[in-house]
BAPADO-537431 format. One record per residue (C-alpha): residue in three letters; x, y, z. Coordinates in steps of 0.001 Angstrom, whole numbers, plus 524288, in hexadecimal, padded with zeros to 5 digits. Example, Ala and Ser with C-alpha at 12.3 -4.5 7.8 and 13.67 -1.06 7.14 Angstrom:
<kolfis>
<kolfi><resn>ALA</resn><c1>8300C</c1><c2>7EE6C</c2><c3>81E78</c3></kolfi>
<kolfi><resn>SER</resn><c1>83566</c1><c2>7FBDC</c2><c3>81BE4</c3></kolfi>
</kolfis>
This chain:
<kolfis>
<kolfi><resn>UNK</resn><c1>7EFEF</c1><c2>8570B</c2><c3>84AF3</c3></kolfi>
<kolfi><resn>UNK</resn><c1>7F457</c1><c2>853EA</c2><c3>83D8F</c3></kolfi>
<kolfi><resn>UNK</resn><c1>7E91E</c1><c2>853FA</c2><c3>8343E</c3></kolfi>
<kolfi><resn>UNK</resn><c1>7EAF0</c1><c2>84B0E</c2><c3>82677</c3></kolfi>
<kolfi><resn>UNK</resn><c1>7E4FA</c1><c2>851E9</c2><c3>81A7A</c3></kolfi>
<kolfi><resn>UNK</resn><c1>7E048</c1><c2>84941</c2><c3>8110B</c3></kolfi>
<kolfi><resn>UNK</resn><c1>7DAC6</c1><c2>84A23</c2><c3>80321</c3></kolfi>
<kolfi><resn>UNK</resn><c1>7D2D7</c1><c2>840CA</c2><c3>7FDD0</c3></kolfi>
<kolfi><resn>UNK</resn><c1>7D3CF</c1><c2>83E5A</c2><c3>7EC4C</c3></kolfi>
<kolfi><resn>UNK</resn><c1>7CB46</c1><c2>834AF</c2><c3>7E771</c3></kolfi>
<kolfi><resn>UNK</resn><c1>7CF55</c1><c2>83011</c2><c3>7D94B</c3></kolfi>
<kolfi><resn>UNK</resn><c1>7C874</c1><c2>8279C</c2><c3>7D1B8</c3></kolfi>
<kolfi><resn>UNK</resn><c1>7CBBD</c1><c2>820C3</c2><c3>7C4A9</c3></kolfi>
<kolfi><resn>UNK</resn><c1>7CAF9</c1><c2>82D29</c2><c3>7BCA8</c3></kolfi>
<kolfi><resn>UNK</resn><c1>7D742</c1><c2>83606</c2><c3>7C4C5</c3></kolfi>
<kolfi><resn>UNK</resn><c1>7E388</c1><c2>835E9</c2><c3>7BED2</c3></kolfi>
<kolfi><resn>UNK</resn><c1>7E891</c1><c2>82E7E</c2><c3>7CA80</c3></kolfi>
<kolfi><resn>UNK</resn><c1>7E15D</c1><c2>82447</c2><c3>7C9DA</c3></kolfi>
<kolfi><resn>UNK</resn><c1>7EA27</c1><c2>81A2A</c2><c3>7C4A6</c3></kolfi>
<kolfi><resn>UNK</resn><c1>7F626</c1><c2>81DEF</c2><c3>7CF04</c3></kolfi>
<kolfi><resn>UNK</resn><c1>7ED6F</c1><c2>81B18</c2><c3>7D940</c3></kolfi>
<kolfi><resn>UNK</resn><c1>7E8BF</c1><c2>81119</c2><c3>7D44E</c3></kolfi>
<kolfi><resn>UNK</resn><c1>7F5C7</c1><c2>80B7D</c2><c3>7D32E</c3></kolfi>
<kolfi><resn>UNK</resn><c1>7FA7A</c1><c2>80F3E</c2><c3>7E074</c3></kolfi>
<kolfi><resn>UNK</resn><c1>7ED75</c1><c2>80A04</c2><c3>7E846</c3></kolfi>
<kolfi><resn>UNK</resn><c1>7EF77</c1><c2>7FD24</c2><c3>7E194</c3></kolfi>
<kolfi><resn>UNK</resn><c1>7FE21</c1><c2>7FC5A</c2><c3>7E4B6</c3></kolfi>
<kolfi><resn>UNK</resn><c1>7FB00</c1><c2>8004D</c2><c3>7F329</c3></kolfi>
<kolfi><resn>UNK</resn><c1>7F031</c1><c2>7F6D5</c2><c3>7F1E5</c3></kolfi>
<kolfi><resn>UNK</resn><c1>7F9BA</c1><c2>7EBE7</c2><c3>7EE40</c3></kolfi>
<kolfi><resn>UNK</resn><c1>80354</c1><c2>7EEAF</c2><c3>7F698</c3></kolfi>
<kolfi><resn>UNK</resn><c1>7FA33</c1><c2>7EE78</c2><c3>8045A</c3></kolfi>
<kolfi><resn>UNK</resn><c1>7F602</c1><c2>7E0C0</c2><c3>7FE34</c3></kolfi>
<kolfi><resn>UNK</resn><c1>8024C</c1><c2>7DBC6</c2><c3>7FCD6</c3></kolfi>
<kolfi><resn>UNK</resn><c1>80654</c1><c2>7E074</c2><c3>80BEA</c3></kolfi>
<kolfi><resn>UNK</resn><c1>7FB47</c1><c2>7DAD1</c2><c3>81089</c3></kolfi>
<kolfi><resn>UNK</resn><c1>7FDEB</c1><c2>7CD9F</c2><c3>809A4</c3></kolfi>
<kolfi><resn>UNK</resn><c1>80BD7</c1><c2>7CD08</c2><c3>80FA7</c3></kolfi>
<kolfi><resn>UNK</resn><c1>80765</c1><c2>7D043</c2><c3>81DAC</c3></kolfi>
<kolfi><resn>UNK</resn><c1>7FC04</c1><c2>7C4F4</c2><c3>81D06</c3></kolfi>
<kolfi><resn>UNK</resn><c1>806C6</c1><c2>7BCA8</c2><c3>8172B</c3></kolfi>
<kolfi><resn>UNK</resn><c1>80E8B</c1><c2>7BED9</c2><c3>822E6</c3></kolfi>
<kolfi><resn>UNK</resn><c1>80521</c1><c2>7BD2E</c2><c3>82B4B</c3></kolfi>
<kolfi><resn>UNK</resn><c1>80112</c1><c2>7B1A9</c2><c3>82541</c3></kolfi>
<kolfi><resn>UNK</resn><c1>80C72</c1><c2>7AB17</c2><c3>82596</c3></kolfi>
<kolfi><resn>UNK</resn><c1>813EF</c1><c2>7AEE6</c2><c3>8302D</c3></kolfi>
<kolfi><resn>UNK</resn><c1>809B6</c1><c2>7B41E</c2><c3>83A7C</c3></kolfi>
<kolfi><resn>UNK</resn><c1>810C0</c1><c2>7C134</c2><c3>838BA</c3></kolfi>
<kolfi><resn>UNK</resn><c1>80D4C</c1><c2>7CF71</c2><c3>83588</c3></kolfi>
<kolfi><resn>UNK</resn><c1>815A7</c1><c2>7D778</c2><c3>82CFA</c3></kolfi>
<kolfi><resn>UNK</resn><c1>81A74</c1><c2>7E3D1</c2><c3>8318B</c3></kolfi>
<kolfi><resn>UNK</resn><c1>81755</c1><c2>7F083</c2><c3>82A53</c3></kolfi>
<kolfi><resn>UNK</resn><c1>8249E</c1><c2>7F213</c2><c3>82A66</c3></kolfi>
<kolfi><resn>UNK</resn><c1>82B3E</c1><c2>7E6EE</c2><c3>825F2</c3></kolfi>
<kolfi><resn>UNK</resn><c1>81E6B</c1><c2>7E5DD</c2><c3>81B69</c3></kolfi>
<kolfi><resn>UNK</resn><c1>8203E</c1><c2>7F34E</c2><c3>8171C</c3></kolfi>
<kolfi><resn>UNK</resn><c1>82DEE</c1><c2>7EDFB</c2><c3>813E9</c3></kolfi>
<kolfi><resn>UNK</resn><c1>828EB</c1><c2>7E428</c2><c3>80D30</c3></kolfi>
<kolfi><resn>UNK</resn><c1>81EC6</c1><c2>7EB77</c2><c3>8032F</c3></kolfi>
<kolfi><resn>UNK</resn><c1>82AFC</c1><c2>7F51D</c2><c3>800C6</c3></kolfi>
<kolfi><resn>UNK</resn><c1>83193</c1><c2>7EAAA</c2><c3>7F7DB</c3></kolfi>
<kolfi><resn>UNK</resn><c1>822DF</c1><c2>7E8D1</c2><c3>7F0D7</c3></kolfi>
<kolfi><resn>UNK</resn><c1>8215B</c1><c2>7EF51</c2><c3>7E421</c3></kolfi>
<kolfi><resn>UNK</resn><c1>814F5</c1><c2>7F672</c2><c3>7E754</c3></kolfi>
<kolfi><resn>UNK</resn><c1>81AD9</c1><c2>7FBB8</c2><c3>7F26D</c3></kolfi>
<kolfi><resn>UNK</resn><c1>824CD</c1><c2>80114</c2><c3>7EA82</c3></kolfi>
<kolfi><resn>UNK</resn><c1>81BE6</c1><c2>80693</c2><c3>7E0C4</c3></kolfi>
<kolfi><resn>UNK</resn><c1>811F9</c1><c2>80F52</c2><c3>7EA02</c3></kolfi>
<kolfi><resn>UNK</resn><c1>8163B</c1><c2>81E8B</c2><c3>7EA68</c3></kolfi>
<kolfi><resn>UNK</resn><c1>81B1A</c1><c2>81FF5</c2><c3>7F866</c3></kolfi>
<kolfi><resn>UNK</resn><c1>8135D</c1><c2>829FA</c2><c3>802A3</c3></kolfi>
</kolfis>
């Protein structure tokens, strides 16, 4: 069985990291908006669902994308 250890941080406005994540929730934030806007615009318009593929392709080009530290 493999077991996940997690640690749990709270921060609040004070910590010294406050303003990188900050930054980083909001460009995460912006950048689920903006998939979600092309994937109803899709759908919209051409009775179609986007891939995660072919959208991850997509958001790759987007300049949020670009700018959120990889995992």
């Amino acid at each position: 069985m493999i077991v996940k250890r997690v640690e749990q941080i709270q921060i609040n406005k004070n910590h010294e990291l406050w303003p990188y994540c900050d930054e980083i929730c909001f460009a995460a934030k912006n950048l689920y908006n903006y998939a979600n806007y092309i994937t109803r615009q899709e759908f919209i318009n051409n009775k179609k669902w986007i891939r995660y593929r072919d959208l991850n392709k997509m958001l790759k080009e987007h300049e949020t994308y670009k700018n959120l530290p990889a995992q």
